[in-house]
KOLFITOR-365422 format. One record per residue (C-alpha): residue in three letters; z, y, x. Coordinates in steps of 0.5 Angstrom, whole numbers. Example, Ala and Ser with C-alpha at 12.3 -4.5 7.8 and 13.67 -1.06 7.14 Angstrom:
<recs>
+---------+-------+-------+-------+
: residuo :    pz :    py :    px :
+---------+-------+-------+-------+
:     ALA :    16 :    -9 :    25 :
:     SER :    14 :    -2 :    27 :
+---------+-------+-------+-------+
</recs>
This chain:
<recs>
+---------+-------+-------+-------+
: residuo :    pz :    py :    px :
+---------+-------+-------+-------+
:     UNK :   273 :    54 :   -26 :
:     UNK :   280 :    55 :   -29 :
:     UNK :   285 :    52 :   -25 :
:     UNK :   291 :    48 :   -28 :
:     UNK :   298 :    50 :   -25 :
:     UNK :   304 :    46 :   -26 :
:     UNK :   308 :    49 :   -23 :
:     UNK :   307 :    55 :   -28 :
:     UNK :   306 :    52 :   -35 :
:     UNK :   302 :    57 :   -40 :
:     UNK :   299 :    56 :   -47 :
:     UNK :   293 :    51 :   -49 :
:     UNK :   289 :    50 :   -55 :
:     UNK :   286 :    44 :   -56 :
:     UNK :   280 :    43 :   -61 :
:     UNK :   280 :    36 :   -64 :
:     UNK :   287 :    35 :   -61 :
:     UNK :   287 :    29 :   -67 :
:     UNK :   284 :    24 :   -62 :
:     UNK :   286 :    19 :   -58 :
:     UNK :   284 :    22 :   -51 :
:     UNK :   285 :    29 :   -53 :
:     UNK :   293 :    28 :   -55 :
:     UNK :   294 :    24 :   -50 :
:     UNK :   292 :    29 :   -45 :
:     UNK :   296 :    34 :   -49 :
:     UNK :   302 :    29 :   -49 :
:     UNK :   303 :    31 :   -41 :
:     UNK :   303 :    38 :   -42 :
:     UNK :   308 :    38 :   -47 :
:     UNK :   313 :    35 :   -43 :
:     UNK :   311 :    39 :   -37 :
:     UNK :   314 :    45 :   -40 :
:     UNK :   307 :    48 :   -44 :
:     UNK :   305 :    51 :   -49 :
:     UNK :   301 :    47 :   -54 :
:     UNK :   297 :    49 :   -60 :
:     UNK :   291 :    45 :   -62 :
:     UNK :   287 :    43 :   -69 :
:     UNK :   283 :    37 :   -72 :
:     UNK :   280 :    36 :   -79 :
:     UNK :   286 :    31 :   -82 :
:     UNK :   292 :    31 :   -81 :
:     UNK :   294 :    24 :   -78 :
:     UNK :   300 :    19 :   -75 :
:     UNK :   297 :    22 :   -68 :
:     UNK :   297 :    30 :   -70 :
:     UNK :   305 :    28 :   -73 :
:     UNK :   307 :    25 :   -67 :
:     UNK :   305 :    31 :   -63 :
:     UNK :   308 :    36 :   -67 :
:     UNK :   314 :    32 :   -68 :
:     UNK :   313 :    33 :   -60 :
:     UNK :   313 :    41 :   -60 :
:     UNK :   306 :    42 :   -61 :
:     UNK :   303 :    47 :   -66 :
:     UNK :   298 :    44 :   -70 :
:     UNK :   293 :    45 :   -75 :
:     UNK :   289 :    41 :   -80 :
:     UNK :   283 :    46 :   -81 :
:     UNK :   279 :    48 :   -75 :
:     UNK :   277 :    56 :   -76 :
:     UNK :   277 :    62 :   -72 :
:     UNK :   284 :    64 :   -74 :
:     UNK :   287 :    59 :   -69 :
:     UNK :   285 :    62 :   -63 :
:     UNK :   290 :    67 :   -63 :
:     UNK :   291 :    73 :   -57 :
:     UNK :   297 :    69 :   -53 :
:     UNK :   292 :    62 :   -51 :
:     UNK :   291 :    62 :   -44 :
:     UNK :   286 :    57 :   -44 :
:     UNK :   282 :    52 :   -49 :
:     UNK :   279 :    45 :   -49 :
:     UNK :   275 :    42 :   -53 :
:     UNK :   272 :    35 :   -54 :
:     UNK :   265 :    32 :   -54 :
:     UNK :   264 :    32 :   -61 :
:     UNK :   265 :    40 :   -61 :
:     UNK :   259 :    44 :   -62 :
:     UNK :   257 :    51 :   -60 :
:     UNK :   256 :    54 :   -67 :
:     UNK :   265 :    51 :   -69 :
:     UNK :   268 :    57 :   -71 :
:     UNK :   273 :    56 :   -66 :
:     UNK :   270 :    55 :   -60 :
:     UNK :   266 :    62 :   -62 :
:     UNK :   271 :    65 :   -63 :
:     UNK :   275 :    63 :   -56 :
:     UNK :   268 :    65 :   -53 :
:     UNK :   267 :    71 :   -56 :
:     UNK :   274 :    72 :   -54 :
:     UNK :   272 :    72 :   -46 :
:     UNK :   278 :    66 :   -46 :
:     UNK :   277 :    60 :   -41 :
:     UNK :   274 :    54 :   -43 :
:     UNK :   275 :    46 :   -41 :
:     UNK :   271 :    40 :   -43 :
:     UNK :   276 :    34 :   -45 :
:     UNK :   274 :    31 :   -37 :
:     UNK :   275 :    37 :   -34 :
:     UNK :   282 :    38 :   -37 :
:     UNK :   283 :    31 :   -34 :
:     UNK :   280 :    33 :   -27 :
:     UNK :   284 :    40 :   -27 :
:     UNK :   291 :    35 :   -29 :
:     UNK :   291 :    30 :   -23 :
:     UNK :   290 :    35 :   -18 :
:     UNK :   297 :    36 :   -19 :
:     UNK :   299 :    29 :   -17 :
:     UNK :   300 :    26 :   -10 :
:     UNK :   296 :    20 :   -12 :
:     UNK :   290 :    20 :   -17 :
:     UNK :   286 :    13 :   -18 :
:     UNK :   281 :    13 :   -22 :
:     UNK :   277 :     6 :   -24 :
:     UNK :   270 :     7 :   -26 :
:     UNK :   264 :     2 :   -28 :
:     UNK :   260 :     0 :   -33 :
:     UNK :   265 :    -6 :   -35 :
:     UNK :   272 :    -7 :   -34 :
:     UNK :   275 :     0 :   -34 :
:     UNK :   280 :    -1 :   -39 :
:     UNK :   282 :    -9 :   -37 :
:     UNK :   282 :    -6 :   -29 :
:     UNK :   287 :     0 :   -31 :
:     UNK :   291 :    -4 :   -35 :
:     UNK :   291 :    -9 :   -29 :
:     UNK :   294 :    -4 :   -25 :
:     UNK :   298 :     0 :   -30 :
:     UNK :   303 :    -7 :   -31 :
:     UNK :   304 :    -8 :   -23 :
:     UNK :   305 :     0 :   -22 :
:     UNK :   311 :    -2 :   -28 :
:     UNK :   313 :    -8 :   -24 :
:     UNK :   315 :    -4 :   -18 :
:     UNK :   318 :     2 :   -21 :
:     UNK :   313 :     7 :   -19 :
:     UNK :   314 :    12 :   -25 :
:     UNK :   306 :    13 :   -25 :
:     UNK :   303 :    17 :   -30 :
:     UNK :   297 :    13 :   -34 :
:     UNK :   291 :    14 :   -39 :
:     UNK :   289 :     9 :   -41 :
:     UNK :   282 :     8 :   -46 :
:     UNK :   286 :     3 :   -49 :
:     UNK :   293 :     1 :   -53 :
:     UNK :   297 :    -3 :   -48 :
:     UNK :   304 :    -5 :   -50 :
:     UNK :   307 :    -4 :   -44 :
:     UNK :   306 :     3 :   -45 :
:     UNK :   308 :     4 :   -52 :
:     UNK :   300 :     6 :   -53 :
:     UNK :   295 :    10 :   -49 :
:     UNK :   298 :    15 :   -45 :
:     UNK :   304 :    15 :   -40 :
:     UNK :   308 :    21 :   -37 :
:     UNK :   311 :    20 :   -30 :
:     UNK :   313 :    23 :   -24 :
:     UNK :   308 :    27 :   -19 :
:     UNK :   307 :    21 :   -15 :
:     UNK :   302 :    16 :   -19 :
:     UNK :   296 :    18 :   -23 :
:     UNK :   292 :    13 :   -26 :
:     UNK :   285 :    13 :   -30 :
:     UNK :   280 :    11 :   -32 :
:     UNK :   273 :    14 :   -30 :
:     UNK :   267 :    14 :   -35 :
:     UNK :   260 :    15 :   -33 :
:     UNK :   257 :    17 :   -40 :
:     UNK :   255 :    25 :   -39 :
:     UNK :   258 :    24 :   -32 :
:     UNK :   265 :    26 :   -34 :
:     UNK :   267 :    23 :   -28 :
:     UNK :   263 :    28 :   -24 :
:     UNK :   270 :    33 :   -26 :
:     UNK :   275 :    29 :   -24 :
:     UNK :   279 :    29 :   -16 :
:     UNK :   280 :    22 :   -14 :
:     UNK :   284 :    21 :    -8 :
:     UNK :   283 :    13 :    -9 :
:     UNK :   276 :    11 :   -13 :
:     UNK :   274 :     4 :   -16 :
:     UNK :   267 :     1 :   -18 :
:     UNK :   267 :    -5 :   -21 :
:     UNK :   259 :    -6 :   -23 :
:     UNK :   254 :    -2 :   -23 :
:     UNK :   248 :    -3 :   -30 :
:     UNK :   243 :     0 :   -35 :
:     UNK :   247 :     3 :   -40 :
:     UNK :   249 :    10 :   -44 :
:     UNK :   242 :    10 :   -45 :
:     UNK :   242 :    16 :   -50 :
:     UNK :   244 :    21 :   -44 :
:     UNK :   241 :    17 :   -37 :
:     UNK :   234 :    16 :   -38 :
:     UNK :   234 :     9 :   -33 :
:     UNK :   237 :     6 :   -28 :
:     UNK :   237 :    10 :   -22 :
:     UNK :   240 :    16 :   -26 :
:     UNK :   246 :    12 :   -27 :
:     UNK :   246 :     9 :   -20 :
:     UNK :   246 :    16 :   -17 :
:     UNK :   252 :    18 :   -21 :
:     UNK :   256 :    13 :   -19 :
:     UNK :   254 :    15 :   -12 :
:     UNK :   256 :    23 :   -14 :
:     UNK :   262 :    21 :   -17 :
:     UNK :   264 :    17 :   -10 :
:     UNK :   262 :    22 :    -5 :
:     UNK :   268 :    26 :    -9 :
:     UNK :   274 :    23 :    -5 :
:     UNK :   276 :    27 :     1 :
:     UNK :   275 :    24 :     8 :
:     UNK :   282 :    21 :     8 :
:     UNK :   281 :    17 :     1 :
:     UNK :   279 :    11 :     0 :
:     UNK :   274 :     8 :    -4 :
:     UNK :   274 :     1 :    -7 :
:     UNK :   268 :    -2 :   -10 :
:     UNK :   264 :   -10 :   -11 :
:     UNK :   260 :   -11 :    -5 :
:     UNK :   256 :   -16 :   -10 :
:     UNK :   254 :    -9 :   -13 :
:     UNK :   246 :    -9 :   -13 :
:     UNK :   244 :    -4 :    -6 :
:     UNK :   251 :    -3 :    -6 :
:     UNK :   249 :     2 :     1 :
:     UNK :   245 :     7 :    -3 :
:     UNK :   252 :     8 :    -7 :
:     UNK :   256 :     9 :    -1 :
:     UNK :   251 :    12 :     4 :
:     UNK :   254 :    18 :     8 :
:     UNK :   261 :    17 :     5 :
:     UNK :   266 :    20 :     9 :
:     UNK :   272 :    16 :     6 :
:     UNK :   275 :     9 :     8 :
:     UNK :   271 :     4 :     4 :
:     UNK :   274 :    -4 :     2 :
:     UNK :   270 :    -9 :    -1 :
:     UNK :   271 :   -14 :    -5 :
:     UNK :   266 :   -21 :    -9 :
:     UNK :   264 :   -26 :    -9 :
:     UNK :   259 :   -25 :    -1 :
:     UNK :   261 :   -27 :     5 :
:     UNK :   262 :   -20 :     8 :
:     UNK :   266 :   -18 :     3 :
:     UNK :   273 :   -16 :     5 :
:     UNK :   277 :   -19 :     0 :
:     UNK :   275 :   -25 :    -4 :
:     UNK :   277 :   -29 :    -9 :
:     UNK :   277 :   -37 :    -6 :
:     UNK :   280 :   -44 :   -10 :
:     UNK :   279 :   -41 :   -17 :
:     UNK :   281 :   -45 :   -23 :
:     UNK :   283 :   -45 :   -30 :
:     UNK :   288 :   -48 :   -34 :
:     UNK :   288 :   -50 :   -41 :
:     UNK :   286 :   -44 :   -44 :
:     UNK :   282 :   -41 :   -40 :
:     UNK :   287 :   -37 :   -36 :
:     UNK :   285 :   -36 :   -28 :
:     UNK :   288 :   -37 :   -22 :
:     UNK :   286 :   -36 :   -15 :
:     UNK :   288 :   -35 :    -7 :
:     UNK :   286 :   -28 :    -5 :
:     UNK :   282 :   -27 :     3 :
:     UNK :   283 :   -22 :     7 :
:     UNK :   277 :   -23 :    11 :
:     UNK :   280 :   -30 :    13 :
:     UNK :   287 :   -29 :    12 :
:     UNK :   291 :   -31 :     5 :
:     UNK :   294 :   -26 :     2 :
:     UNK :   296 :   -28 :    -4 :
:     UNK :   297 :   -33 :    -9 :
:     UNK :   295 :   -29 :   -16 :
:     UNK :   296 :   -32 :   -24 :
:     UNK :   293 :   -30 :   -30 :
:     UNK :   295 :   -29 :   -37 :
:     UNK :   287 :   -28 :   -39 :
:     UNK :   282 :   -31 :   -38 :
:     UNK :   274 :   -31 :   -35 :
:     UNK :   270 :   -30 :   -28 :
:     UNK :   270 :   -23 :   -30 :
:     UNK :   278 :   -22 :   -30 :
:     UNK :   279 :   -25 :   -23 :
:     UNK :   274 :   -19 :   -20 :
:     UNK :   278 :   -15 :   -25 :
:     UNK :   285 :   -17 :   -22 :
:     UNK :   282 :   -16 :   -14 :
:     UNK :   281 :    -9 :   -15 :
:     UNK :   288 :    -8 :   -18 :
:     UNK :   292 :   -12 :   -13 :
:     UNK :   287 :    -8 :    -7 :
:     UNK :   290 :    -2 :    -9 :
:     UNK :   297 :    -4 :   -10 :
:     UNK :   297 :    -6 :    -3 :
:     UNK :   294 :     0 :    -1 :
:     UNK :   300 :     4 :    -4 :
:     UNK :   306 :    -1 :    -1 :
:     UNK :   307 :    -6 :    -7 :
:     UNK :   310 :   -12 :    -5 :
:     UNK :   306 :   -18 :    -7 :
:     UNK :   312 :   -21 :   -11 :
:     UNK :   311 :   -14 :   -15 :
:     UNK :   304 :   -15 :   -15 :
:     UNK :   305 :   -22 :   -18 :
:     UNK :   309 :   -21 :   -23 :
:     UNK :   305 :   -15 :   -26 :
:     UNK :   299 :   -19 :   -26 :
:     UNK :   302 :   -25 :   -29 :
:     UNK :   305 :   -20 :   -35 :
:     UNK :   299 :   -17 :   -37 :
:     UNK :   296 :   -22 :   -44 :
:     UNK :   290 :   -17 :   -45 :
:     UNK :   289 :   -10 :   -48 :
:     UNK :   288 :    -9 :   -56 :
:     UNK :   281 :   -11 :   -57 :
:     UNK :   279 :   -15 :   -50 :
:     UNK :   279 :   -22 :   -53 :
:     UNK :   285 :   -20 :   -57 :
:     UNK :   288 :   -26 :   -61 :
:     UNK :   288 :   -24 :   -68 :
:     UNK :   291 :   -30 :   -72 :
:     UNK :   289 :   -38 :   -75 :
:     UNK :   286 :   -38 :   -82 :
:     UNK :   285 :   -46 :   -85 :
:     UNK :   285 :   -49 :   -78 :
:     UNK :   280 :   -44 :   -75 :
:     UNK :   282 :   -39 :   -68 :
:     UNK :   280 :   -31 :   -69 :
:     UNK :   279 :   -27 :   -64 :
:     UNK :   277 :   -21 :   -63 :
:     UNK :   274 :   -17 :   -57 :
:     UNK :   271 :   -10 :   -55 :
:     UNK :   264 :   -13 :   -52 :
:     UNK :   258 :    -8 :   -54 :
:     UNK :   254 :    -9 :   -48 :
:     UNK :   250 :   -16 :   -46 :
:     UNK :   253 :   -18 :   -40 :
:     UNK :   260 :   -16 :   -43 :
:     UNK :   258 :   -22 :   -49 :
:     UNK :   257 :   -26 :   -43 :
:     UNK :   263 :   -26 :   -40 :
:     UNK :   266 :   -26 :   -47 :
:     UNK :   262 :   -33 :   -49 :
:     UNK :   263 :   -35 :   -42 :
:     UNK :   271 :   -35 :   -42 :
:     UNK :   271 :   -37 :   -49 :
:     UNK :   268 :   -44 :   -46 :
:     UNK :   274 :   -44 :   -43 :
:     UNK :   279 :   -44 :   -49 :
:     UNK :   280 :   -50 :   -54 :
:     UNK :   276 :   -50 :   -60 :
:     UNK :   269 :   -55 :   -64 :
:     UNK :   265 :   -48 :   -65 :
:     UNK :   264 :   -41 :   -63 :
:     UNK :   262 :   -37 :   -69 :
:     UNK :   260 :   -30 :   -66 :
:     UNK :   260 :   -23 :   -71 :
:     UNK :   257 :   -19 :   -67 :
:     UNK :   257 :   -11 :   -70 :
:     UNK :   251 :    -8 :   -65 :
:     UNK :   254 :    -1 :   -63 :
:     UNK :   248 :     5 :   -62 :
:     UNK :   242 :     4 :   -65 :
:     UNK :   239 :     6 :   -57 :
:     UNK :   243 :     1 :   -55 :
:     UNK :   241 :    -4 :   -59 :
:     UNK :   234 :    -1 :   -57 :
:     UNK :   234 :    -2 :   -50 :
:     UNK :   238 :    -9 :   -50 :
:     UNK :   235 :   -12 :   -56 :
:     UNK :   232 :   -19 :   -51 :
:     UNK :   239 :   -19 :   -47 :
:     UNK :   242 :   -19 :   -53 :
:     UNK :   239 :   -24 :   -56 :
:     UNK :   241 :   -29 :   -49 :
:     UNK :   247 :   -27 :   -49 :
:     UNK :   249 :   -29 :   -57 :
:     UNK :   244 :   -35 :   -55 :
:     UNK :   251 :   -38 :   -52 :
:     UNK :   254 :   -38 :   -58 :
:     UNK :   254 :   -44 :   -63 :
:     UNK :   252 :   -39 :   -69 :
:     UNK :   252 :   -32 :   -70 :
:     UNK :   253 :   -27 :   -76 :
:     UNK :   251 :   -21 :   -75 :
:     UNK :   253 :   -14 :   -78 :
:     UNK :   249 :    -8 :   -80 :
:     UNK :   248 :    -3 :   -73 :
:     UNK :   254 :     0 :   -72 :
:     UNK :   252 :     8 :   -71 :
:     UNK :   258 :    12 :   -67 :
:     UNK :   255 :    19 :   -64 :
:     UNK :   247 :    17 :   -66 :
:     UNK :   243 :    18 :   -73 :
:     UNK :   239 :    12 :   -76 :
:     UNK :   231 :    14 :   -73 :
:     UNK :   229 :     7 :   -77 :
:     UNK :   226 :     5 :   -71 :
:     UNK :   232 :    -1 :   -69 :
:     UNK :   236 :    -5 :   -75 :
:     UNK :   241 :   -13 :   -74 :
:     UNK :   234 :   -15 :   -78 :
:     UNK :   230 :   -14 :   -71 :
:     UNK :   235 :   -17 :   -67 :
:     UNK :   236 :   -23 :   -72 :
:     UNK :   229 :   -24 :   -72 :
:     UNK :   229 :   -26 :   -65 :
:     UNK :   234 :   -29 :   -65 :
:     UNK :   231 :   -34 :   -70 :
:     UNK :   226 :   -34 :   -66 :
:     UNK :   230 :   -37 :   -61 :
:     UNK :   232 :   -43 :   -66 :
:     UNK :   240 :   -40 :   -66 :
:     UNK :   243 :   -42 :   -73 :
:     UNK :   244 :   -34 :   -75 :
:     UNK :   246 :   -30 :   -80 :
:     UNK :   245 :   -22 :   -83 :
:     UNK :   249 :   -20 :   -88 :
:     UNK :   250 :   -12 :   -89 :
:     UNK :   257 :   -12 :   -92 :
:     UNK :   263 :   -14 :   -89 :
:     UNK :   265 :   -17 :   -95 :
:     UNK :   259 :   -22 :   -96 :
:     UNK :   261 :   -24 :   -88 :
:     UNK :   267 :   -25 :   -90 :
:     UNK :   266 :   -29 :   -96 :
:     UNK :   262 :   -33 :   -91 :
:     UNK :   266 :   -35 :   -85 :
:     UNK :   271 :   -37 :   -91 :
:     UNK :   265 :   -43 :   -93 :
:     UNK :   263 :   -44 :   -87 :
:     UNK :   268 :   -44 :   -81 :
:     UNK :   272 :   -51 :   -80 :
:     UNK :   278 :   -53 :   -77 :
:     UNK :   279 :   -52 :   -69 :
:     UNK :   273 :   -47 :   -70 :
:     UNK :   273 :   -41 :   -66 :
:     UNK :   272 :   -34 :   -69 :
:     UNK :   270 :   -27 :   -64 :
:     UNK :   269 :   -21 :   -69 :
:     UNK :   265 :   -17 :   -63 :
:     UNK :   263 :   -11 :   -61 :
:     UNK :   265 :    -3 :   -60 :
:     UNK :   266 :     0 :   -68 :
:     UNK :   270 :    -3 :   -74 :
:     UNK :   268 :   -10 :   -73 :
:     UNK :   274 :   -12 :   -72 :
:     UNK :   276 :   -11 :   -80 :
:     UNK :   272 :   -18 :   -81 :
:     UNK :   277 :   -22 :   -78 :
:     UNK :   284 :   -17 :   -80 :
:     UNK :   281 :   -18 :   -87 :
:     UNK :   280 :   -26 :   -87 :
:     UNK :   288 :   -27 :   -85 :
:     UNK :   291 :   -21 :   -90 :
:     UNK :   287 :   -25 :   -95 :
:     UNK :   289 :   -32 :   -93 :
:     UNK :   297 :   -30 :   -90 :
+---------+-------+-------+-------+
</recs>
């Protein structure tokens, strides 16, 4: 494989540098003194950016772009063999870079290169660390798979110390990287599109552990079901954390303000460690917050630092994202697309002031809604009234196996008040008649969804 070498910046072309991970990654070779040249369909905010930055880029992908004096290519997923530029870098003999690969070709060039992976809570758990390494003057460098203020987006370029990522199991992209210190936070079905069951998924989660080297460290909840047939045969230093007895670090003395934002004394097998605050809400974001204050104890962050990053940190774009009030009713919208993420999102919502929770759920994937269809129903089950949207297709063609209407049928089934409109602008029409003073709203899901709720404040502000 092709080797990035910072301390000799050459050219790279990158097909599809228009999206947000692509122009993040370019974004850090730009200020490490390369090259940079690249391509999407349209011209955007993101592509202007990057050509204020000093990147050549086109708004048409062809053949011509690849021109004689690129060193190496990367390409997104969404690039197929038959695209005229990805031919005509192969035909000419230059090397090529998934987008993952690129990544894992970027952090051998830092000291410390933390990758956060698992099912659910990457992003938060990342954003977590992000505002603690901010807190202490770290300079880290960061990629985040959200926007997150404190960084003025999802990309930051630092110094050569820190490096921190997310890790993301879909189509083992994470099985390219070079962690020296990894995170597991949960281990479920998902992805169902790439992996065949669980097992797969499993097995790659223990790949993407056996990748630290002897002096790494691996930090992963111990709450993970058969946890030791992830970490079997690791050479690296292991620290667990949960809810278990065995767990080395835990959270005790869990409580929660008014509006649902937690706090709680973290152990270290019997000892305090610390006093920890949040500004988010949820069972799931103590665990988030656990891993997060782990780390930052590994590098030397003080516990002051530690504290007053954590207590900084009111959430990513879309995770539970407060959005605004109209006629009296709270919207709130959040990025969960899996059943346990709806849990945890109804769960925390509980939590916070209100009369009622109307839920509109965008399912995201038709494989998804597939595979989870009675899960989703359970979890939706624990709003007091769901309005669901039409499947939410992303990467995926409509088979006309799997609708909203199968999952609106079960629902009903399970005597939920629930609703199905195909158009957003007949949802909005209904939540306007229908939700009340001190009602919460929560646009939910991974695809547009959120237009819902941005839609009903813009018509009534």
């Amino acid at each position: 494989m092709y080797k990035m070498d910072f301390t000799t910046p050459c050219h790279i072309h990158f097909i599809g540098i228009g999206g947000i991970s692509m122009s993040g990654l370019a974004e850090i070779l730009l200020k490490a003194g390369f090259t940079v040249s690249g391509s999407d369909n349209q011209e955007s905010d993101i592509t202007r950016n990057l050509s204020a930055n000093g990147a050549l880029v086109a708004t048409t992908q062809r053949a011509e772009n690849i021109t004689n004096d690129i060193d190496v290519v990367c390409y997104t997923a969404a690039i197929h063999e038959d695209n005229e530029e990805f031919m005509a870098a192969k035909s000419a003999g230059l090397p090529m870079l998934s987008r993952a690969e690129l990544l894992g070709q970027i952090m051998k060039n830092y000291n410390q290169a933390i990758c956060i992976s698992g099912t659910h809570g990457k992003t938060t758990t990342t954003s977590m660390l992000s505002h603690i390494l901010l807190a202490a003057d770290t300079d880290p460098t960061i990629s985040v798979g959200g926007i997150l203020d404190a960084i003025g987006g999802n990309i930051r370029t630092g110094g050569h110390e820190i490096f921190l990522t997310e890790a993301c199991e879909y189509t083992n992209s994470f099985l390219s990287f070079y962690p020296t210190i990894s995170v597991i936070l949960n281990i479920e079905e998902d992805h169902m599109d790439f992996f065949h069951n669980i097992k797969e998924i499993r097995d790659s989660f223990h790949r993407f552990a056996s990748l630290l080297p002897k002096d790494g460290l691996l930090v992963i909840n111990s709450d993970i079901e058969g946890i030791k047939d992830i970490i079997k045969g690791l050479s690296c230093r292991i620290i667990t954390f949960g809810q278990t007895e065995v767990s080395d670090y835990t959270a005790v003395n869990v409580e929660y303000d008014e509006r649902g934002n937690g706090q709680y004394d973290l152990y270290h097998k019997n000892d305090i460690v610390l006093h920890v605050d949040l500004s988010v809400n949820g069972d799931h974001n103590i665990y988030n917050s656990i891993a997060a204050v782990i780390i930052a104890k590994e590098l030397g962050i003080s516990n002051e630092d530690i504290k007053k990053g954590l207590l900084s940190f009111t959430g990513t774009k879309r995770r539970f994202e407060y959005k605004g009030k109209v006629n009296g009713f709270t919207i709130i919208d959040d990025y969960a697309h899996h059943p346990t993420e709806i849990k945890a999102t109804l769960t925390a919502a509980a939590r916070f002031p209100h009369r009622d929770t109307w839920v509109v759920f965008q399912p995201h994937t038709y494989s998804r809604t597939k595979a989870f269809l009675p899960e989703f129903a359970k979890a939706l089950s624990l709003a007091d009234h769901v309005v669901l949207a039409d499947i939410y297709a992303a990467r995926e063609t409509d088979t006309h196996e799997i609708s909203s209407l199968d999952l609106f049928n079960l629902l009903k089934k399970q005597q939920v008040d629930v609703h199905y409109y195909p158009s957003f602008e007949e949802i909005e029409k209904f939540l306007l008649k229908n939700c009340y003073e001190n009602d919460l709203l929560i646009t939910m899901g991974a695809g547009n969804v959120v237009l819902v709720g941005e839609d009903i404040i813009n018509s009534k502000l």
